[in-house]
VMD Tcl script that draws the C-alpha trace (Angstrom):
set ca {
  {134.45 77.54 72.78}
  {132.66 76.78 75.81}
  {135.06 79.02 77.98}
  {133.21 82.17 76.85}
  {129.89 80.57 77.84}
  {131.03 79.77 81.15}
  {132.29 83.18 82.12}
  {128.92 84.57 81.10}
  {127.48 82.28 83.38}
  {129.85 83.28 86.65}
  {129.77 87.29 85.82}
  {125.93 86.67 85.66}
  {125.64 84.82 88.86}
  {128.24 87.18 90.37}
  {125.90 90.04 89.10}
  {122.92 88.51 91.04}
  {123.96 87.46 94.03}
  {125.34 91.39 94.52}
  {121.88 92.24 93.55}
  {120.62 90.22 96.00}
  {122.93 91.35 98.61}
  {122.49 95.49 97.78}
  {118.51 94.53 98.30}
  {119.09 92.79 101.60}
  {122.10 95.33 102.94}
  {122.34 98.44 101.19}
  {124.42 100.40 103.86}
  {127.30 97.59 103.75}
  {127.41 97.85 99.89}
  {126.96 101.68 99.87}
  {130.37 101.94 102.14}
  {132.13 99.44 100.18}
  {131.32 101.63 97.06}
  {132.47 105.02 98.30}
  {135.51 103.71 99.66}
  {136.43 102.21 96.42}
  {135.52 105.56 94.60}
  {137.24 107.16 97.53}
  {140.76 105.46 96.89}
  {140.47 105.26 92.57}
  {139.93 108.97 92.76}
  {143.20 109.73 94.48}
  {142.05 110.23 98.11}
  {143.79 107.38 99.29}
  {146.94 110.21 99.85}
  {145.54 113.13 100.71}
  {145.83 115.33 104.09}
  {142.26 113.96 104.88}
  {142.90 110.44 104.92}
  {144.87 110.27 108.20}
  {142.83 111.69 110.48}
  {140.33 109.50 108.89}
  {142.22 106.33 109.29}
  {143.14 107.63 112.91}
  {139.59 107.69 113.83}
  {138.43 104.23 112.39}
  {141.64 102.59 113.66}
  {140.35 104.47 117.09}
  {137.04 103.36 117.16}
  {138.06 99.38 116.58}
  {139.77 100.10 119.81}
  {136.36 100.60 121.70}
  {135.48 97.21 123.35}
  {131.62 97.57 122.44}
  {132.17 98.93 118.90}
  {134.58 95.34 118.07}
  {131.96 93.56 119.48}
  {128.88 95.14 116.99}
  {131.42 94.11 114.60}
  {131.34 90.49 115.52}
  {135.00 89.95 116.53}
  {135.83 86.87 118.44}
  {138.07 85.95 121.15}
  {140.72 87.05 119.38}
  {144.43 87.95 120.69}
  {143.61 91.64 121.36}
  {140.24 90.73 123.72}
  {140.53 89.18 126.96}
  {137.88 87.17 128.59}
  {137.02 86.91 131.97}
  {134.59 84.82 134.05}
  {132.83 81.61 133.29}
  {130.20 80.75 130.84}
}
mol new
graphics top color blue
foreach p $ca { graphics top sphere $p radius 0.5 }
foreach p [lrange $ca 0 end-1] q [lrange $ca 1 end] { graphics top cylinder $p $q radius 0.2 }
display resetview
């Protein structure tokens, strides 16, 4: 019986800590959100998508933009000089 008690608990703590996070970054959550309603409503195959995913997949290829993003030294980015 306590299993019902417990998963109170975790949705509750799940519930805060995104309440916590939508107060500290809205913009993150507010992207997350639309792209979920984005692909539930269908979108996910229509004509706009590609151009959309052509342009995001585009931008990750701009050096300055990967690094905003906090990408490491990974295989695509080459390092050069000392530290």
């Amino acid at each position: 019986m306590a299993e019902p008690v417990e998963a109170r608990q975790q949705l509750r703590s799940i519930r805060d800590m995104l309440g916590r996070r939508l107060r500290a970054q809205p913009y993150p959550v507010l992207a997350i959100a639309m792209v979920v309603g984005y692909a539930a409503g269908g979108g996910l195959f229509s004509r706009f998508t590609r151009p959309l995913a052509r342009a995001a997949m585009g931008a990750l290829l701009v050096p300055g933009f990967r690094e905003r993003l906090g990408g490491g030294s990974g295989p695509g980015r080459v390092v050069t000089g000392a530290a």
